[in-house]
N, C-alpha and C positions, 0 to 999 in steps of 0.2 A: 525849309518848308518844301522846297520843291525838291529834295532829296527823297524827303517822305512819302510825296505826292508819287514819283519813278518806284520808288519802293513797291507802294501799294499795288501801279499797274504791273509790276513784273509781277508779283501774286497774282494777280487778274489773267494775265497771259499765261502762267503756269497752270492754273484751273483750266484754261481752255483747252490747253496741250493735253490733259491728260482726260479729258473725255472721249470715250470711245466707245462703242457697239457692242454687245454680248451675243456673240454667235450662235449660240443654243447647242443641243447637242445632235447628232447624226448616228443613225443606227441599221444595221442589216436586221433582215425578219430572223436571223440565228439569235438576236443578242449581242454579236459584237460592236463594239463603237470604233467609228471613224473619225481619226482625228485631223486629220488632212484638210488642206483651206477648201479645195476642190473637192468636196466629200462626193458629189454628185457620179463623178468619172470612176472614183473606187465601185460607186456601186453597180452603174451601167457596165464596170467591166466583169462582174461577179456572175461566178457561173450558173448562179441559183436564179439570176432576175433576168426576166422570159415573160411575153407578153401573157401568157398565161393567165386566166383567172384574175384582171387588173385593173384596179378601182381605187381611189380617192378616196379616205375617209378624216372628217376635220373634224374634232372636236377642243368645246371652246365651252368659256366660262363668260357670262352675258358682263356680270363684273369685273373681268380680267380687262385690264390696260393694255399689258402685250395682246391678248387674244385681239381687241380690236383693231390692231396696228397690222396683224395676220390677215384679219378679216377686210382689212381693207386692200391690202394688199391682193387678195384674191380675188376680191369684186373687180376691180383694176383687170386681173389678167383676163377675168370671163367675160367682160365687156368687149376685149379682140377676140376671145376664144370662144365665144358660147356654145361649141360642140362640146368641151371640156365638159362631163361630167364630175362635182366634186357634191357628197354629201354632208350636211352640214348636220350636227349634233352638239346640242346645249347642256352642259351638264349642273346648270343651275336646278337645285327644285325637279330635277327629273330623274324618281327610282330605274326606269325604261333605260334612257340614256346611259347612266351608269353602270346597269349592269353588262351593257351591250359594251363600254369602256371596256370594262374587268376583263369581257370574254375575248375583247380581240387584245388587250395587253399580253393573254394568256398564250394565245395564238404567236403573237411577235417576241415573247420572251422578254418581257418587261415588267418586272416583279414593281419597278418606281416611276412614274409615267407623270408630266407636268402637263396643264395646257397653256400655251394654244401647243395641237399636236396635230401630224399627219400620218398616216397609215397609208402607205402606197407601194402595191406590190412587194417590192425586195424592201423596200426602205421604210424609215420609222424617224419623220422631220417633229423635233421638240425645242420649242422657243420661237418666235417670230424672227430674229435674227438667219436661224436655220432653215426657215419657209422661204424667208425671200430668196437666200443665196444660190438654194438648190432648186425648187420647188421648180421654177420654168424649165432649166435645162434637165431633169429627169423628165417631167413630161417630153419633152421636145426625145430625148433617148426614147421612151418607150414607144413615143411616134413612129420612130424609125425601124421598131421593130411589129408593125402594123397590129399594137393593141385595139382592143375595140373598148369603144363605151366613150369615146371622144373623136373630134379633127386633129387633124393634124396640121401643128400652127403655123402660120403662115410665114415668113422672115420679117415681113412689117410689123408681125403680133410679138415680137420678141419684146420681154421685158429684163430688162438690164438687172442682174444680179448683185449689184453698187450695192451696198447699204446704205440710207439716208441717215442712219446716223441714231434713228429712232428707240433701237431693240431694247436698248437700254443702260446702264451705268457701268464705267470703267470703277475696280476696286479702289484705284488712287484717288480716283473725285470722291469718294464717301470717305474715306479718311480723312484726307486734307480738310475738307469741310467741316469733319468732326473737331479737328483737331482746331482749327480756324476757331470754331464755337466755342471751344474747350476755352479758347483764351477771354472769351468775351467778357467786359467791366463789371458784370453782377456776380456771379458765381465766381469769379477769381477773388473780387473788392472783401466776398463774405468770407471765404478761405484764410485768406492773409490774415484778415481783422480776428475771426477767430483762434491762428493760431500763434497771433502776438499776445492774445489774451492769456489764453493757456500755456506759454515760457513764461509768462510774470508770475504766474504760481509756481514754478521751480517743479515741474512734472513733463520730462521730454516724453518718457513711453507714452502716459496719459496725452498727450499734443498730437504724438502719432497715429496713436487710434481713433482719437477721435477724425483725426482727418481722415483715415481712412474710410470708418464709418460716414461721415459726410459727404465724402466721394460716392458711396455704396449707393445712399440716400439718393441723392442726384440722379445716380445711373438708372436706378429703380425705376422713379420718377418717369424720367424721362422716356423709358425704353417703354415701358407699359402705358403713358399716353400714348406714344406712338404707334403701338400694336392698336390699341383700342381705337385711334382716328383710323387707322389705316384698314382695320375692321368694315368700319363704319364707309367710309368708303366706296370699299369694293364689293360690299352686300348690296348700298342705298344705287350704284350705278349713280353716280355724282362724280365719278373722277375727272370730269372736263370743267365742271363747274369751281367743283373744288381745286382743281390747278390754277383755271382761271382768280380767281379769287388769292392763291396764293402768291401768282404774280405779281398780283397790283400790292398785297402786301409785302412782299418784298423789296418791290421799288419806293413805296413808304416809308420801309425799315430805312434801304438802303438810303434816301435823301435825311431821313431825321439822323441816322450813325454820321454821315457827314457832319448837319450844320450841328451835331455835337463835338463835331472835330473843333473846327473851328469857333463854335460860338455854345461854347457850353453853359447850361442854366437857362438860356434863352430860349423861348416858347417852351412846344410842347416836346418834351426826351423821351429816348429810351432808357428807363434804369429802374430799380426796383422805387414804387412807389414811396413817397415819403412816410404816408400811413401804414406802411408796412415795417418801416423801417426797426421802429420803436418795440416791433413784437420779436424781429430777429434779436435785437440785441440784448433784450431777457433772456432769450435762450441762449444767446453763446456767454451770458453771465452764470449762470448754472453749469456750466464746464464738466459738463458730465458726460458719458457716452450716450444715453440715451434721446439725452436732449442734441446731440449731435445728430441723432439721426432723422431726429425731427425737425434740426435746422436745416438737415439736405431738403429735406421733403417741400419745406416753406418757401426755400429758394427755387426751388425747383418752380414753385405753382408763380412764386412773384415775382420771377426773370422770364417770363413767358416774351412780356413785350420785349425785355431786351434782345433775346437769345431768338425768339420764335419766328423770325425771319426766314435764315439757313436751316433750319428743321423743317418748316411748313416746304418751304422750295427742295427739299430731298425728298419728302413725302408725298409730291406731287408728282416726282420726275420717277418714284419707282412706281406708283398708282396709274402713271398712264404706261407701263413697260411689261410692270410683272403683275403673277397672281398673288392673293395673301401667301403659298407656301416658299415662292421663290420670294420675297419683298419681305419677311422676316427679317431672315439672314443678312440684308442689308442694312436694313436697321438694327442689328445688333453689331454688324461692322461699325455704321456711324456710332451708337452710342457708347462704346468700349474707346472710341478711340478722343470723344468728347471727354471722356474722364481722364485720359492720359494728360492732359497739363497738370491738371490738379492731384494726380500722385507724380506726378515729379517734381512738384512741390514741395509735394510731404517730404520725398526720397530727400531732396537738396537742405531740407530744414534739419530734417533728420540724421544727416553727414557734417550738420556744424554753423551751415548758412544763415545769419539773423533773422527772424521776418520783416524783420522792418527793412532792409536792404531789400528782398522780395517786392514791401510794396512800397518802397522807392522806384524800384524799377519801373511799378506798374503805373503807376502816377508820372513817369518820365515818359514812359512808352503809349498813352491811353488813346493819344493823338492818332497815331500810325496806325494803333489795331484797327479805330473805330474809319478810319479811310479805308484799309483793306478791307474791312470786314462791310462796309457800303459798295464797294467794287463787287465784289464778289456778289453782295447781292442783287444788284445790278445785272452782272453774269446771269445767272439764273433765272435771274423774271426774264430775261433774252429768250432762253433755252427753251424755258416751258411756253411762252407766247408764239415761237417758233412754232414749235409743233402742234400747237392747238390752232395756230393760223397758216 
């Protein structure tokens, strides 16, 4: 037990280690990008940026996550600097705003432009990551070259370049976590059962596709709830609430995955309801493809409580970072990488592997996951209560 128990925290410690900040990106008014930690110093040394004609322009999405972590960050520096002039432009709901976007993207040579973004003189700051690191020491550069339209900041006005941690998610924490979820006791328990079903009928290819199809089903599921909460979201301007909320259910998750470690059947669990149970198992008795794919879909809607722990706490942690176009692509990382247990499933069933050895395994190991996968989400109500307090 307390082998399992060391187990689990080094998963927990490994989640922690691989969280990291997303930089954003850095650009000259030509077009080119800077890839450099110190982007700020390439650009002060550029022979094209001259006080010239130089002004601050931010624009932000009132729904964006990241944009308010920008925007705070800014409020922050103008409270020591309020010479600083920066202009502030909403591009929620406003034709005005946007078009005025388009025309100075068209000016900096930026055909694909994200917010939160800055516009300043030689430079073009995208992503909140990329505002904090630069954002003061360009000002503090252009000071020095006696721009007008601000002060010039004082040495106690200096704000430290650090990132706090905020901008947003390391690639490896969305996969692992995917991957964490992939293993979870519903969706793996309906896998196996299905595809012991289907080798008793003596049809390998028909087992495979059907898994595969079931995997597909899932992935659907899951990826398009996800857009559609994440939608919802970031139009409604609820992202603190909705983080809020998903913390405490995470820590929920996280104590009920525990006392199902140890004390399983007792009170109230995570696992797919019992009145649910009886309509899955009609359909994986019909052994067909298409009721495969309607077994994903059912699984999907009735492992919510078990699985929707680590999903709601990913959907929080990009809702308060990015906008819907960057916070996609995230969620298509986690949930490609959520289905990877379950086709290597299929692959090892399909190389000769019993199922039943499969869910021996799982019935050996259900202990351990559901400890890690309580750690872990435990980790994450941390993360997001962090940053909302």
């Amino acid at each position: 037990m307390i082998g399992k128990i060391s187990f689990a925290c080094i998963i927990t410690v490994f989640f922690f280690f691989i969280t990291a900040a997303v930089s954003g990106s850095v650009y000259l008014k030509n077009g080119t990008e800077i890839t450099e930690d110190n982007a700020y110093i390439t650009i002060l040394q550029d022979q094209n940026t001259t006080s010239e004609n130089f002004s601050i322009t931010f624009f932000y999405n009132t729904h964006c996550g990241a944009c308010h972590t920008a925007m705070s960050y800014l409020d922050d520096y103008q409270e020591l600097n309020p010479g600083v002039v920066i202009s502030y432009y909403d591009l929620f709901n406003s034709t005005e705003n946007r078009e005025l976007f388009e025309g100075i993207k068209k000016e900096y040579n930026r055909q694909y432009a994200s917010v939160p973004i800055i516009f300043m003189g030689n430079a073009v700051l995208e992503g909140a990551g990329a505002i904090r690191t630069n954002f003061e020491p360009l000002v503090s550069g252009y000071a020095g070259k006696n721009s007008p339209g601000f002060s010039s900041p004082t040495p106690q006005a200096v704000i430290s370049p650090v990132s706090s941690g905020h901008e947003g998610i390391s690639i490896p924490l969305i996969v692992g976590a995917g991957l964490l979820d992939g293993i979870n006791p519903c969706a793996f328990a309906v896998l196996v059962i299905l595809l012991i079903y289907l080798m008793s009928l003596g049809s390998r290819k028909q087992m495979i596709l059907a898994g595969i199809v079931y995997s597909s089903a899932v992935f659907f599921f899951y990826f398009l709830s996800g857009v559609g909460l994440f939608t919802i979201i970031q139009t409604t301007g609820l992202v603190k609430a909705f983080s809020f909320l998903a913390a405490v259910f995470a820590i929920i998750a996280g104590i009920l995955m525990i006392k199902d470690a140890f004390y399983p059947g007792k009170g109230p669990s995570l696992a797919i309801p019992e009145a649910r149970k009886g309509t899955i198992s009609r359909y994986i008795e019909k052994s067909s493809i298409p009721s495969a794919f309607i077994l994903g879909i059912l699984v999907g809607m009735f492992e919510l409580p078990c699985t929707g722990g680590i999903y709601l706490a990913i959907l929080s942690m990009i809702s308060l970072r990015m906008d819907i176009g960057s916070g996609l692509g995230y969620l298509l990382i986690y949930n490609l990488a959520f289905i990877i247990p379950l086709l290597v499933i299929i692959g090892l069933v399909a190389w000769g592997l019993p199922p039943e050895r499969v869910n021996e395994f799982r019935v050996e190991q259900r202990r351990v996951i559901r400890i890690i996968i309580g750690c872990v989400m435990f980790f994450f109500a941390a993360i997001i209560l962090l940053e909302l307090f």
